[in-house]
C-alpha positions in Angstrom: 89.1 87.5 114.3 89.2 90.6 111.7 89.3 94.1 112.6 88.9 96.8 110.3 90.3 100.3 111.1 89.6 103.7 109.4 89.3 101.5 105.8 88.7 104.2 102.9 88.9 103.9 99.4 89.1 106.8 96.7 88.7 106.2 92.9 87.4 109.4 91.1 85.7 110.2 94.6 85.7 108.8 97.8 83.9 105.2 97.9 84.4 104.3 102.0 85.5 106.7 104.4 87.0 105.3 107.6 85.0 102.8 108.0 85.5 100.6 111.1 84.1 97.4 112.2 85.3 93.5 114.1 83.9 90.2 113.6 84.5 88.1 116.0 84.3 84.1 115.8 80.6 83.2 115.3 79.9 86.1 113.9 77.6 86.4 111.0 78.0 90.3 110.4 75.8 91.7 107.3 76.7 94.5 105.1 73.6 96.1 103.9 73.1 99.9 102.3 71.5 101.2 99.2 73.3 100.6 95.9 76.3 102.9 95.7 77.0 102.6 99.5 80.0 101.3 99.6 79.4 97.3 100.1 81.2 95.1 97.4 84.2 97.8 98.0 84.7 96.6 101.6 84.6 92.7 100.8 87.2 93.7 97.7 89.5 95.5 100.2 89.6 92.7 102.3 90.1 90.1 99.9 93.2 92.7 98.6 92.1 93.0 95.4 92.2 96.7 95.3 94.0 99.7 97.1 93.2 101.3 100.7 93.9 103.3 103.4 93.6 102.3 106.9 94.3 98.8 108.6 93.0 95.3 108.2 94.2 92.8 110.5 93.2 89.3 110.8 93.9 87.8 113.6 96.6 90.3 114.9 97.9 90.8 111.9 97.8 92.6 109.1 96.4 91.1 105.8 99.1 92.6 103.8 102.1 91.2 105.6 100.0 88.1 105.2 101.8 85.4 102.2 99.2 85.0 99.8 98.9 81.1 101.3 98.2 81.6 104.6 95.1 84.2 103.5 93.7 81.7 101.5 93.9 79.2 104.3 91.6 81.7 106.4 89.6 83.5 104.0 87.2 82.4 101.3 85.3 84.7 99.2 82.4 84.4 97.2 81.8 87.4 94.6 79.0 87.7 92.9 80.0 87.4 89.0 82.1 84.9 87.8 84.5 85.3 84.5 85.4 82.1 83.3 86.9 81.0 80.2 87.7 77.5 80.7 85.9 74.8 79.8 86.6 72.7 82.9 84.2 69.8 84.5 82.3 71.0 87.6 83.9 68.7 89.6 87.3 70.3 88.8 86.6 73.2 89.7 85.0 72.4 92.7 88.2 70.4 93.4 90.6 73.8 93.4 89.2 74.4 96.8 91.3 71.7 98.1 94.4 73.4 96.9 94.9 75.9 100.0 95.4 72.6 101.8 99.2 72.4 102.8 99.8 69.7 99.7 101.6 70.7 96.3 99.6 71.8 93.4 100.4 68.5 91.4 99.9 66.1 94.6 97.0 63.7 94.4 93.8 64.4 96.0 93.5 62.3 99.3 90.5 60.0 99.9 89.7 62.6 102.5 89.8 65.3 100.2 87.6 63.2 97.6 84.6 62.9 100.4 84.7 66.8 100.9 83.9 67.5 97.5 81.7 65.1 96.8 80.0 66.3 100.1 80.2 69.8 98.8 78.4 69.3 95.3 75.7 67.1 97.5 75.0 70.4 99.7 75.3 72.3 97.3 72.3 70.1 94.7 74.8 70.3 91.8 76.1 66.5 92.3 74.0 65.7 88.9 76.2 69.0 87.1 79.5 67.8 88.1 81.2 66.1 85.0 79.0 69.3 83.1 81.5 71.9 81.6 80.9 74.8 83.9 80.6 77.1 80.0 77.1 75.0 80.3 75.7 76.4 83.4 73.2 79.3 84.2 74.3 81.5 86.4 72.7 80.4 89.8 74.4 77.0 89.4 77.7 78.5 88.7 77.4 80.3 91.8 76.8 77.1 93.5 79.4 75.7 92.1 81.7 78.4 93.2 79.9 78.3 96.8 80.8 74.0 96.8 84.7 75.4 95.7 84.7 77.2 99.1 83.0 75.1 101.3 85.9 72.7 100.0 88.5 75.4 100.9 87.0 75.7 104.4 88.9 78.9 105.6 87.9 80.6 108.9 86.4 83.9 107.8 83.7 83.3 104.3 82.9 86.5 102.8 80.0 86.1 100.5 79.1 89.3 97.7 75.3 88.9 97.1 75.4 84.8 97.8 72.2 84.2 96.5 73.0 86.5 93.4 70.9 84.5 91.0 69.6 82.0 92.9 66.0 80.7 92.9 64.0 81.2 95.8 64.4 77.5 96.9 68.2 77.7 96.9 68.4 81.4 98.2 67.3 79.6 102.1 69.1 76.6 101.3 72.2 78.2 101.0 71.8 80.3 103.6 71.1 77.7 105.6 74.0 75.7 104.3 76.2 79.1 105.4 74.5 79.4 108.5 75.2 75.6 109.9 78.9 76.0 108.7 79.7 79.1 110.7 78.1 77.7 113.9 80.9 75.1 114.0 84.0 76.4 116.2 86.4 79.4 114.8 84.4 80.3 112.1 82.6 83.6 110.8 80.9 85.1 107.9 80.9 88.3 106.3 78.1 89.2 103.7 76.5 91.7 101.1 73.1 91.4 101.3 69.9 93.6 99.2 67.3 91.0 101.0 66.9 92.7 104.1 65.1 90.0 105.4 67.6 87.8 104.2 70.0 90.0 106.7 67.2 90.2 109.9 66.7 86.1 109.3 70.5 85.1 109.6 72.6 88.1 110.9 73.9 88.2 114.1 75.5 92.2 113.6 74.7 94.5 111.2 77.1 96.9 109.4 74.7 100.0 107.9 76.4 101.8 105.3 75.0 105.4 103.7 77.2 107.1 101.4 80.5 105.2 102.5 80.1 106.0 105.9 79.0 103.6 108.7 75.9 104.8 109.1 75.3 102.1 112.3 77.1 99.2 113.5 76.2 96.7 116.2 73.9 93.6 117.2 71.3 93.2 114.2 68.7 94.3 116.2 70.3 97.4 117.1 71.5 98.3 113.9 68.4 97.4 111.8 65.6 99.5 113.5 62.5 101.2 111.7 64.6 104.3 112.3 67.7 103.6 111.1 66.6 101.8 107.8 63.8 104.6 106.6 67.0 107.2 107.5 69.1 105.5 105.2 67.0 103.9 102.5 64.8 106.9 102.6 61.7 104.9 102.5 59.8 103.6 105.7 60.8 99.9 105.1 59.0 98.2 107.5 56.0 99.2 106.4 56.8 98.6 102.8 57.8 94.8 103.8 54.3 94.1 105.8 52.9 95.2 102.5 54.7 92.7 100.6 53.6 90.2 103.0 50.1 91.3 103.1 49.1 89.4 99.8 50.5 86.1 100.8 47.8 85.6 103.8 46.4 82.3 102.9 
């Protein structure tokens, strides 16, 4: 479905060099790496909001010979901040998902298109929010509002920066959940940033290990996310440090 090839991206210094990965339909691959790894950059370079080296193709073909409305057919993304200005409804906005549908911008909504947003806002718990400005909302129901906008778009490839950025605990599984049921369905992937490395062990099926913009390890989740590999990169032994998280909630 995507393939990545020798993707690098310089600013003042090198952020990624030649990284290289494929996710393949059912795929749920995980980007995880310390904080300065190189993460968000990848899921910006594939949503072609900044500039790169190397190749990424979707599909066969590459995403910059792609029109702008057949990528947002196929790919969704979900950042992690959200700059708004405008004091629309939830609903609304919610609605704009629909719009990478093959219908004009000033067409009417269908009844169809009606029940998937109205479906979206109920998986989503934000049904009660939806004629609330979206200026009124925290920011863990804004990101579920902007999670209920793409699950409306419905593209084949979701790629999620930090999903549960802001999120309580109750909603961080329920939306992973949520993400997990949709990308079981046929011709469908994910892509995510995740810090919650269990998060990544619970729900990944690959892993994509990143230490200083350099794939560090890539493969099956289990391959990738060994006691090894994680105290290498994180520099920490983290399994041990998780079981002692975990030893305080023995009930």
């Amino acid at each position: 479905m995507l393939e990545v090839k020798d993707l690098s991206v310089i600013f003042t210094k090198k952020i990624l060099d030649q990284v290289s990965f494929t996710v393949e339909e059912g795929d749920w691959l995980m980007i995880i790496g310390p904080n300065g790894a190189g993460k968000t950059t990848i899921t910006n370079a594939i949503a072609q909001s900044l500039s790169y080296s190397g190749q990424i193709y979707f599909k066969g073909t590459d995403l910059k010979d792609l029109p702008a409305k057949t990528r947002a057919k196929n790919l969704g993304v979900l950042m992690q901040n959200h700059y708004i200005s405008y004091a629309f409804a939830v609903k609304d906005v919610v609605s704009l998902g629909s719009y990478s549908r093959d219908r004009g911008f000033f067409s009417k909504k269908t009844d169809d298109e009606d029940d998937k947003i109205e479906k979206a806002l109920d998986l989503t718990g934000i049904s009660s929010l939806k004629d609330r400005s979206v200026l009124s909302l925290s920011g863990g129901e804004l990101q579920r509002v902007f999670l209920a906008q793409l699950l409306v778009q419905d593209p084949r490839l979701m790629i999620l920066d930090e999903p549960t950025n802001h999120l309580d605990l109750s909603y961080q599984e329920t939306i992973f959940s949520l993400v997990d049921k949709w990308r079981q369905e046929s011709g469908r992937a994910v892509i995510s940033v995740v810090h919650d490395l269990r998060l990544a062990r619970m729900f990944g099926t690959k892993a994509l290990l990143l230490k200083e913009g350099k794939v560090f390890s890539y493969g099956d989740i289990e391959d990738v996310m060994t006691r090894e590999n994680l105290k290498d990169v994180y520099g920490i032994d983290v399994y041990q440090w998780m079981n002692r998280l975990n030893e305080g909630w023995d009930l």
